[in-house]
Structure formats: structure tokens, C-alpha cells
mmCIF file of the N, C-alpha and C atoms, coordinates in Angstrom:
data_MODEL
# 
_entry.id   MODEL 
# 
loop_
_atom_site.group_PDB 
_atom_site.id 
_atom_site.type_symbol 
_atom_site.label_atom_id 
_atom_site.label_alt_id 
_atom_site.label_comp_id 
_atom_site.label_asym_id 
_atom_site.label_entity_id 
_atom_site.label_seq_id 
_atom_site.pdbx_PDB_ins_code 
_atom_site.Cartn_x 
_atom_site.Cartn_y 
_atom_site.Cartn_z 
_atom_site.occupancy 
_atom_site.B_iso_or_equiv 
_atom_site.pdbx_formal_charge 
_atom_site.auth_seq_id 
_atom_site.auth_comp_id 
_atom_site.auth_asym_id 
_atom_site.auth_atom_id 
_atom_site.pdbx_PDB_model_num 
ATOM 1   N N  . UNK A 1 1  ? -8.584  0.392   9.311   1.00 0.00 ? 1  UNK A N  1 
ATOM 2   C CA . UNK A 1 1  ? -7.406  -0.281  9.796   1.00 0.00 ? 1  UNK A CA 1 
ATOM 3   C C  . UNK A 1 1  ? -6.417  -0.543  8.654   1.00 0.00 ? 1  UNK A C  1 
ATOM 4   N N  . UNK A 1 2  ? -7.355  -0.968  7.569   1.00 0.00 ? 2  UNK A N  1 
ATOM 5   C CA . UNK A 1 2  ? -5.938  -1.150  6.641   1.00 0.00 ? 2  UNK A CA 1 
ATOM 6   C C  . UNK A 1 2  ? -5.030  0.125   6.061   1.00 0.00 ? 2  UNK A C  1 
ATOM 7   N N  . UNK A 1 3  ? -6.211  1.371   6.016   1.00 0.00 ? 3  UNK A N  1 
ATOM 8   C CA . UNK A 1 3  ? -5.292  2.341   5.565   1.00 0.00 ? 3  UNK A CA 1 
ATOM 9   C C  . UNK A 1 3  ? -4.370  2.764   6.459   1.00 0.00 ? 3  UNK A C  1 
ATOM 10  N N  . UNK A 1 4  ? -4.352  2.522   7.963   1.00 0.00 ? 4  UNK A N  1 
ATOM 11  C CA . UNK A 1 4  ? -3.425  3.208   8.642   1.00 0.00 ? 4  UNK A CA 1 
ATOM 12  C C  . UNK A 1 4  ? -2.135  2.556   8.412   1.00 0.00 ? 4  UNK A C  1 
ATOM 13  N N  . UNK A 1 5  ? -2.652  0.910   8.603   1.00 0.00 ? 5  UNK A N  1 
ATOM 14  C CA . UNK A 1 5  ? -1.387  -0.312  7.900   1.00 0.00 ? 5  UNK A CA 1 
ATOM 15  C C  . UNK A 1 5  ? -0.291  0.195   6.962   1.00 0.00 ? 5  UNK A C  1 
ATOM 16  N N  . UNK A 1 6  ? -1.096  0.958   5.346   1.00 0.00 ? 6  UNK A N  1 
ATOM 17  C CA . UNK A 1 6  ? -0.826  1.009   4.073   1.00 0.00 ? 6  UNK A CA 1 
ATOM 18  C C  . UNK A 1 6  ? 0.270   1.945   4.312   1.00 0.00 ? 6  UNK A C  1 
ATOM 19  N N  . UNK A 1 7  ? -0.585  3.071   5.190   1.00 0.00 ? 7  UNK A N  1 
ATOM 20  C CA . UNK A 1 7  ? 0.042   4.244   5.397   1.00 0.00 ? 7  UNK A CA 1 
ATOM 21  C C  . UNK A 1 7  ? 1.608   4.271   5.993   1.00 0.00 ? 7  UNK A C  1 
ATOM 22  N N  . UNK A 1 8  ? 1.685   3.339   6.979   1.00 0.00 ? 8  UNK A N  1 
ATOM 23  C CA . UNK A 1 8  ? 2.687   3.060   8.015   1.00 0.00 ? 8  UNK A CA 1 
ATOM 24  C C  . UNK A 1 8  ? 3.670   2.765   7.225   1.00 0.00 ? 8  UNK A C  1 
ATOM 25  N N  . UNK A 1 9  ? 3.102   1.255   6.393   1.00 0.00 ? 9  UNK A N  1 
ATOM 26  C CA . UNK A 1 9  ? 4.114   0.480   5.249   1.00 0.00 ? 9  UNK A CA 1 
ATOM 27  C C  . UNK A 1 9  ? 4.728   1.978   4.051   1.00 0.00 ? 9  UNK A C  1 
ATOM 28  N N  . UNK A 1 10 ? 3.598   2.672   3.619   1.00 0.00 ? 10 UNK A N  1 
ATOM 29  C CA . UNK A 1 10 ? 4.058   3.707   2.814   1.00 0.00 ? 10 UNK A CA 1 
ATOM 30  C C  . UNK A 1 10 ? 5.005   4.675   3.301   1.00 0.00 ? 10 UNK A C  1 
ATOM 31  N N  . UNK A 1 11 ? 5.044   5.343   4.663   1.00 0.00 ? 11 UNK A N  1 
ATOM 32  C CA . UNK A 1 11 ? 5.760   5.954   4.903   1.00 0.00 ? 11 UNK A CA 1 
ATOM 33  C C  . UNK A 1 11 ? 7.755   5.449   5.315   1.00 0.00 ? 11 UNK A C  1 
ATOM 34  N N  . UNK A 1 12 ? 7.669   4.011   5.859   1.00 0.00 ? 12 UNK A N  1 
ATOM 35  C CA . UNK A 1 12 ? 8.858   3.232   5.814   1.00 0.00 ? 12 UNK A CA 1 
ATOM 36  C C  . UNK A 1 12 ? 9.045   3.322   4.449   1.00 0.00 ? 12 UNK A C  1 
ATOM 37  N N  . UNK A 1 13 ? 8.421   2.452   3.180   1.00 0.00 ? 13 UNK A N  1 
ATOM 38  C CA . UNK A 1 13 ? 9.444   2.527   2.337   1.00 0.00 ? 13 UNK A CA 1 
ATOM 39  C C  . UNK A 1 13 ? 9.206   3.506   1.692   1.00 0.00 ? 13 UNK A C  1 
ATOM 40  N N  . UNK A 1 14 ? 8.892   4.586   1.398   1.00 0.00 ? 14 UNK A N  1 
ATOM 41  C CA . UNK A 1 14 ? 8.669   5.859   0.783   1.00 0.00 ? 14 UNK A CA 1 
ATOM 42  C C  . UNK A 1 14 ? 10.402  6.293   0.217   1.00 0.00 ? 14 UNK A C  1 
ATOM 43  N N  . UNK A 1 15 ? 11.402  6.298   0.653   1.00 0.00 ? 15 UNK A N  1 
ATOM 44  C CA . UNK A 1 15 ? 13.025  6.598   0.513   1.00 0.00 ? 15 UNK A CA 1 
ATOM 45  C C  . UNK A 1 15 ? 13.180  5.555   -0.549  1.00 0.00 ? 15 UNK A C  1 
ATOM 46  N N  . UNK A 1 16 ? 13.070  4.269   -0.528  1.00 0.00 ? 16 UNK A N  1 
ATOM 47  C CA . UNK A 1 16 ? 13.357  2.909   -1.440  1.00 0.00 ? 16 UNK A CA 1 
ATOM 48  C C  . UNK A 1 16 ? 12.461  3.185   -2.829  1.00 0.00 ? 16 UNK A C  1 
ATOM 49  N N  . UNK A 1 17 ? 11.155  3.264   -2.371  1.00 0.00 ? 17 UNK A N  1 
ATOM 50  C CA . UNK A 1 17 ? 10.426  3.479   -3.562  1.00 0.00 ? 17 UNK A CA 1 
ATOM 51  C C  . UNK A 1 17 ? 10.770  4.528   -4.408  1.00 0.00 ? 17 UNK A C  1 
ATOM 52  N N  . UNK A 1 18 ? 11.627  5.699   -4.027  1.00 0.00 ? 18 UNK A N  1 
ATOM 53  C CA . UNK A 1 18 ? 11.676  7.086   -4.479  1.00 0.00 ? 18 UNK A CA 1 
ATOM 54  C C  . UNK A 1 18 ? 12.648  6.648   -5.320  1.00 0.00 ? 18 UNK A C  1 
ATOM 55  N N  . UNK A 1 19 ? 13.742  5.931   -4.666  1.00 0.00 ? 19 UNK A N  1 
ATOM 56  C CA . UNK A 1 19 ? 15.156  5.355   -5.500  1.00 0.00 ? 19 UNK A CA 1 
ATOM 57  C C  . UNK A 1 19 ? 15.012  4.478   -6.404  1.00 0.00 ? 19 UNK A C  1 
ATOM 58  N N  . UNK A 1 20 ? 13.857  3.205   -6.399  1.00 0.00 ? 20 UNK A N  1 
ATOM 59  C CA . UNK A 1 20 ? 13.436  2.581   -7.447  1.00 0.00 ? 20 UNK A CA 1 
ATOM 60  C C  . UNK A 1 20 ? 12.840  3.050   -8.435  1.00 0.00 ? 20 UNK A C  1 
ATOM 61  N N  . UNK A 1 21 ? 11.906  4.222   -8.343  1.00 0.00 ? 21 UNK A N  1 
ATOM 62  C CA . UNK A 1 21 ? 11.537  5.095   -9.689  1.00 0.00 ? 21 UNK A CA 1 
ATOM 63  C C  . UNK A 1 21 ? 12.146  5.980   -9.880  1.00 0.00 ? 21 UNK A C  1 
ATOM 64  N N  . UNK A 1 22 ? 13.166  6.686   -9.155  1.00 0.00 ? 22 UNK A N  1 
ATOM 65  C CA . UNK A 1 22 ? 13.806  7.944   -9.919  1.00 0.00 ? 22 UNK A CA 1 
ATOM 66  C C  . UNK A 1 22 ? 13.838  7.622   -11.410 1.00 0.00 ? 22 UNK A C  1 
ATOM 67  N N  . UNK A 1 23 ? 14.258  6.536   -11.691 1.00 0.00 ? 23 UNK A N  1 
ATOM 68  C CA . UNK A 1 23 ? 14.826  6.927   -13.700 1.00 0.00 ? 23 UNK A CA 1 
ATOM 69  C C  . UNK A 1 23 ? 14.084  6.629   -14.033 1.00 0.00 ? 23 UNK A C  1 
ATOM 70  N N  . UNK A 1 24 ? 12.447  6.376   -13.772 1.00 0.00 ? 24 UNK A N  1 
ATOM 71  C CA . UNK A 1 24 ? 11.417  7.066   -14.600 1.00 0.00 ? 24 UNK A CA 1 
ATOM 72  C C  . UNK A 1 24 ? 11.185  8.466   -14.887 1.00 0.00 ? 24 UNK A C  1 
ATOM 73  N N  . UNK A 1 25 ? 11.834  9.461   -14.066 1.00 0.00 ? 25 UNK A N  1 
ATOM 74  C CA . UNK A 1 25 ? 11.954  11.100  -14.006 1.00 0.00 ? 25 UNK A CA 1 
ATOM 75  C C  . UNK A 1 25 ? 10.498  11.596  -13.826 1.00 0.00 ? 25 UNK A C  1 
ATOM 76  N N  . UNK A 1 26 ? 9.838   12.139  -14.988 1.00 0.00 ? 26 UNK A N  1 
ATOM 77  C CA . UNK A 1 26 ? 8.847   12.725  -14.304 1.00 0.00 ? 26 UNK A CA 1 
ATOM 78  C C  . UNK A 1 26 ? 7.620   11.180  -13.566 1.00 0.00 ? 26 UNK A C  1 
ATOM 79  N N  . UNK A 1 27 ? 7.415   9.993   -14.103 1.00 0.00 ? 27 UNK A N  1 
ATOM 80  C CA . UNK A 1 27 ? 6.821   8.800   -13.672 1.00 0.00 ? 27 UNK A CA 1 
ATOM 81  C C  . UNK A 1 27 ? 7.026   9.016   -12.304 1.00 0.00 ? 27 UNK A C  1 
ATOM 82  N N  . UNK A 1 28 ? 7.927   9.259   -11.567 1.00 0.00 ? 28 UNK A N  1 
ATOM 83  C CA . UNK A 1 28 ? 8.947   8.477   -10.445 1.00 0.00 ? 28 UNK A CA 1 
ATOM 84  C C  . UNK A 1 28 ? 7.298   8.875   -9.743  1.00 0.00 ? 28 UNK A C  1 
ATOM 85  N N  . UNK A 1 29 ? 7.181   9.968   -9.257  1.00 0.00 ? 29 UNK A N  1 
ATOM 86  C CA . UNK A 1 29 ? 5.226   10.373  -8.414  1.00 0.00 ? 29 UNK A CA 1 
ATOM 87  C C  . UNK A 1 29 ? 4.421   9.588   -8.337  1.00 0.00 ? 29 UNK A C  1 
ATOM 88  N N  . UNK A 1 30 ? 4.665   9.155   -9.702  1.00 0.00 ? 30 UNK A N  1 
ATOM 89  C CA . UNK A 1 30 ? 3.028   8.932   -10.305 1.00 0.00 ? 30 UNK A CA 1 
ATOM 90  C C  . UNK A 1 30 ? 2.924   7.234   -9.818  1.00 0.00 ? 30 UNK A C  1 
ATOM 91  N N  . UNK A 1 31 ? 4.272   6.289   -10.061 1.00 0.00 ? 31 UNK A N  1 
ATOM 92  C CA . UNK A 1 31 ? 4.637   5.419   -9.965  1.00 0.00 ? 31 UNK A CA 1 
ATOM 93  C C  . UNK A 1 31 ? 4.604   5.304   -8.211  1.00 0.00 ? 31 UNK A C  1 
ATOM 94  N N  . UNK A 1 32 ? 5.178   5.866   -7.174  1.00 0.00 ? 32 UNK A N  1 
ATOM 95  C CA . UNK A 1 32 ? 5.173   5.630   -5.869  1.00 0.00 ? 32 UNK A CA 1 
ATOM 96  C C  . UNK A 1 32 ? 3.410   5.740   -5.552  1.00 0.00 ? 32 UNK A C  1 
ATOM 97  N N  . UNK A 1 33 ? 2.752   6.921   -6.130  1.00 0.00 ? 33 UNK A N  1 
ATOM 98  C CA . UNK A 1 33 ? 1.507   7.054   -5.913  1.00 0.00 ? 33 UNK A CA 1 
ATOM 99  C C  . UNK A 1 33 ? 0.655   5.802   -5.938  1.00 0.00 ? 33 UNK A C  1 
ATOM 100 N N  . UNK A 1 34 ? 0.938   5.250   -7.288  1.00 0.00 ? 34 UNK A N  1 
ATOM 101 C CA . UNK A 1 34 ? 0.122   4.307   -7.443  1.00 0.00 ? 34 UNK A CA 1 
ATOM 102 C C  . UNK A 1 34 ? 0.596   3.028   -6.373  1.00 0.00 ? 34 UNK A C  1 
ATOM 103 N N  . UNK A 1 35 ? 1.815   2.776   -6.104  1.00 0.00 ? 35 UNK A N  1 
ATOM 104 C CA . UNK A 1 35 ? 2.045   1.572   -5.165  1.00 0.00 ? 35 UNK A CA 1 
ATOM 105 C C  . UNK A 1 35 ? 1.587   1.991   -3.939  1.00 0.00 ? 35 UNK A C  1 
ATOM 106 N N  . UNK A 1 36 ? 2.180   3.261   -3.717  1.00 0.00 ? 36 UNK A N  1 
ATOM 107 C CA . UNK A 1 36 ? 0.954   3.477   -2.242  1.00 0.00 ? 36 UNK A CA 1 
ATOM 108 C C  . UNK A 1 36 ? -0.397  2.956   -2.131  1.00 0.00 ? 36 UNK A C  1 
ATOM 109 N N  . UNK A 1 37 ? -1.267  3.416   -3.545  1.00 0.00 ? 37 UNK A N  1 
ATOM 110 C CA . UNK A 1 37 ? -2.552  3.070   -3.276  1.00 0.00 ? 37 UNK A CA 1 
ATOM 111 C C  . UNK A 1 37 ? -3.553  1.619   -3.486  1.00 0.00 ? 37 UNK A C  1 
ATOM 112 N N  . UNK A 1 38 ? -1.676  0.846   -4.274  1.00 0.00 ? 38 UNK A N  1 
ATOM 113 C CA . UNK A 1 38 ? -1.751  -0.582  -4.539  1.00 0.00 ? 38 UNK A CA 1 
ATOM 114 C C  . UNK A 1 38 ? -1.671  -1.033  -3.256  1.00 0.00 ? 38 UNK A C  1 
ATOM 115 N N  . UNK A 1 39 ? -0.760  -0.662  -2.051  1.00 0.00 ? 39 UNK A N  1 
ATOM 116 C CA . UNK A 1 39 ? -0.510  -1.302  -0.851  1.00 0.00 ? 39 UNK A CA 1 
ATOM 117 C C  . UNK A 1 39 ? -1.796  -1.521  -0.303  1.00 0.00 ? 39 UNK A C  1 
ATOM 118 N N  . UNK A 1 40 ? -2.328  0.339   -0.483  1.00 0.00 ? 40 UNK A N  1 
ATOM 119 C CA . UNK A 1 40 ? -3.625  0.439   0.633   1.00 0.00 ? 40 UNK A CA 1 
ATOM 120 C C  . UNK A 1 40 ? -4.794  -0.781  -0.144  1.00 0.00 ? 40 UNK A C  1 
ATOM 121 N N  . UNK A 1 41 ? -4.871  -0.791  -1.294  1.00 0.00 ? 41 UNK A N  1 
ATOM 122 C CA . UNK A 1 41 ? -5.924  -1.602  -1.724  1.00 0.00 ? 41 UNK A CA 1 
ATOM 123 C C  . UNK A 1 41 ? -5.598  -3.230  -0.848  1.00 0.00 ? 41 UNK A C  1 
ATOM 124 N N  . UNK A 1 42 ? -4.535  -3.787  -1.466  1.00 0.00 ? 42 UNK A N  1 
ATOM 125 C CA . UNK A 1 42 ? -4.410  -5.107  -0.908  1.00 0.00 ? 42 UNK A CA 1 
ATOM 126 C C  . UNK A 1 42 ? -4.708  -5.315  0.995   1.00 0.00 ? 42 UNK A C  1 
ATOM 127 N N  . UNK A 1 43 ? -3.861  -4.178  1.646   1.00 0.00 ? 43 UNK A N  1 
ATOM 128 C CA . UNK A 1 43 ? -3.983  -4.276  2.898   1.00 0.00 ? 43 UNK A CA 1 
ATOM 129 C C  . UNK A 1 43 ? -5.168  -4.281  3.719   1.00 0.00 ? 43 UNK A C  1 
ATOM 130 N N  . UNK A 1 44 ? -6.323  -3.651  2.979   1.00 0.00 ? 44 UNK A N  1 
ATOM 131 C CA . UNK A 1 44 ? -7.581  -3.291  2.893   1.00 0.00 ? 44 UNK A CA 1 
ATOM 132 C C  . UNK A 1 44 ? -8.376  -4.806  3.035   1.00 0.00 ? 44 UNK A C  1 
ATOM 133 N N  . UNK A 1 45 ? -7.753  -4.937  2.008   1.00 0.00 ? 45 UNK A N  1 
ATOM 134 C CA . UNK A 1 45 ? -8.619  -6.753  1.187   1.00 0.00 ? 45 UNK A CA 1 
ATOM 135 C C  . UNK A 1 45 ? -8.224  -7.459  2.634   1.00 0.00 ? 45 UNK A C  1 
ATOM 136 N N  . UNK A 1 46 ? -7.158  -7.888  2.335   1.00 0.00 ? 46 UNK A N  1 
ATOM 137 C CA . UNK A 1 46 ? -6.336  -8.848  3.523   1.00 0.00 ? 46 UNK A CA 1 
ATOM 138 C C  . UNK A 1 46 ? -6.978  -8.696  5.185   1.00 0.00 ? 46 UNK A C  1 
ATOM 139 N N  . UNK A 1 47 ? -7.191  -7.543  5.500   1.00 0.00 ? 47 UNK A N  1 
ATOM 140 C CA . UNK A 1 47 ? -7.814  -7.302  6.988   1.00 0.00 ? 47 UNK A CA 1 
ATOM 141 C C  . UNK A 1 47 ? -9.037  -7.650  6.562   1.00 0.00 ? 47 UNK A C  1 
ATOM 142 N N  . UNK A 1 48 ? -9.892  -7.116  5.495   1.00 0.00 ? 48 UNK A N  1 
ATOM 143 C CA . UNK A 1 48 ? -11.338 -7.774  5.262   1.00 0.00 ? 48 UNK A CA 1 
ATOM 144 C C  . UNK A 1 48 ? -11.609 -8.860  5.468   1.00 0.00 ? 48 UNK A C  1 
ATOM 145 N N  . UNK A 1 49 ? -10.877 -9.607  4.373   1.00 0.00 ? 49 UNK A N  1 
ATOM 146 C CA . UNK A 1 49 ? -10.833 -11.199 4.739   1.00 0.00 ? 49 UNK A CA 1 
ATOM 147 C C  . UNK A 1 49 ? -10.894 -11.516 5.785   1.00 0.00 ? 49 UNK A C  1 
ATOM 148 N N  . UNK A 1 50 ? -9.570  -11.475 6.244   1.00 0.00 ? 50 UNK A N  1 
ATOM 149 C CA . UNK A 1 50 ? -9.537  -12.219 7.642   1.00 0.00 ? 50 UNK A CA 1 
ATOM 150 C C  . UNK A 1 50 ? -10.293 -11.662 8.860   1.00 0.00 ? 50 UNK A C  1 
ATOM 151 N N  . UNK A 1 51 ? -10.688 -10.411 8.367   1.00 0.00 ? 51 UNK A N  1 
ATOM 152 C CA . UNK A 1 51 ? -11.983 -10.293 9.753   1.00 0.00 ? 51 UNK A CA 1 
ATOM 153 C C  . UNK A 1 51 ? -13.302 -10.894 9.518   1.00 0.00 ? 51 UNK A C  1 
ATOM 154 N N  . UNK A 1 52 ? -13.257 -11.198 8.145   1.00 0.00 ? 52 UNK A N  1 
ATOM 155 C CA . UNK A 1 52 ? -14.644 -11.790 7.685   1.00 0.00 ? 52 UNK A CA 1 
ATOM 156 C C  . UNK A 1 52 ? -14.421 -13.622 8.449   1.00 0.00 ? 52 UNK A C  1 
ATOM 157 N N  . UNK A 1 53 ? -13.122 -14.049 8.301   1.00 0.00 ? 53 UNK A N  1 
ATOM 158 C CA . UNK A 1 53 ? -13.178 -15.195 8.475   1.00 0.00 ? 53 UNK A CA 1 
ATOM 159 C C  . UNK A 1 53 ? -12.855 -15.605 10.440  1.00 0.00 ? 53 UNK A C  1 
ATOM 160 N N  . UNK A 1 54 ? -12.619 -14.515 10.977  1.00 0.00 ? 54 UNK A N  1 
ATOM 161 C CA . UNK A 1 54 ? -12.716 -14.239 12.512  1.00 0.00 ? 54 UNK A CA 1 
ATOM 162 C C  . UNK A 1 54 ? -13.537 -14.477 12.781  1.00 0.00 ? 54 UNK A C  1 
ATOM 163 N N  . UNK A 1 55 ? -14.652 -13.728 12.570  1.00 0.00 ? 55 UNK A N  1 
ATOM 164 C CA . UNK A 1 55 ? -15.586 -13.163 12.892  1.00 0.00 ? 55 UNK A CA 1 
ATOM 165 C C  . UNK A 1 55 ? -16.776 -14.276 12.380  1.00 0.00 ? 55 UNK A C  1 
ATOM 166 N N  . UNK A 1 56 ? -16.881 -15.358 11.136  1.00 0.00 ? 56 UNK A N  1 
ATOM 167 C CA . UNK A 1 56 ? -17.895 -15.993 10.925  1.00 0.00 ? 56 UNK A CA 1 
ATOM 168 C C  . UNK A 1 56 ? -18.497 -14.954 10.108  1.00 0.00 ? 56 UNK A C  1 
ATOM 169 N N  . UNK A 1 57 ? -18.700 -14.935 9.083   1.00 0.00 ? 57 UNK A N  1 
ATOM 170 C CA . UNK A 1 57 ? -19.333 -13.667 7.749   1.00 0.00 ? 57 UNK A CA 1 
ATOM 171 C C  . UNK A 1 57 ? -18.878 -14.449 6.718   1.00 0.00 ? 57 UNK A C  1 
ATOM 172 N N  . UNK A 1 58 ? -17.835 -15.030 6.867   1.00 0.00 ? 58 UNK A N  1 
ATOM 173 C CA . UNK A 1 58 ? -17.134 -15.699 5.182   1.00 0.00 ? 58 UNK A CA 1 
ATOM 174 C C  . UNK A 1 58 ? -17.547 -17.013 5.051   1.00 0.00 ? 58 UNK A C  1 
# 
């Protein structure tokens, strides 16, 4: 669930992010890459949690 989240969020701002790293030049990839996979990590956590704390586990 969270990666589809990450994914969703990644593909909306994917245009913004591209424009915030362009003048890193060759970075600009490497830089969206990694916030993509920063999103998916946190979004990941965040549904964990709170299904842990739904659900009685936490």
C-alpha cells in the first residue's frame, strides 16, 4: 500500500522535482531517484504504524 501511495505522490510531482534539480545537471536523476525512494520509505513507515496501531500490534 505504501508503494502504490509513493508511487502516485511520485508520479504528481515528478515535473516539480525535475525543475528543482535541473541545476544539479547530471545529479538532477539521481536526486529525484532518491526522493522517490525517500517518499516510498516514509510512506511505507507511516501506513505501518498506523496499521500497527489500528489493528492492536503496537
Amino acid at each position: 500500500m505504501g508503494g502504490v501511495i509513493a508511487v502516485f505522490i511520485g508520479f504528481l510531482s515528478y515535473p516539480a522535482l525535475f525543475d528543482l534539480t535541473e541545476p544539479l545537471g547530471l545529479l538532477s536523476s539521481s536526486m529525484v531517484t532518491f526522493t522517490i525512494i525517500f517518499t516510498w520509505l516514509f510512506v511505507w513507515g507511516f501506513v505501518a504504524i498506523a496499521r500497527g496501531h489500528i489493528t492492536g500490534d503496537i
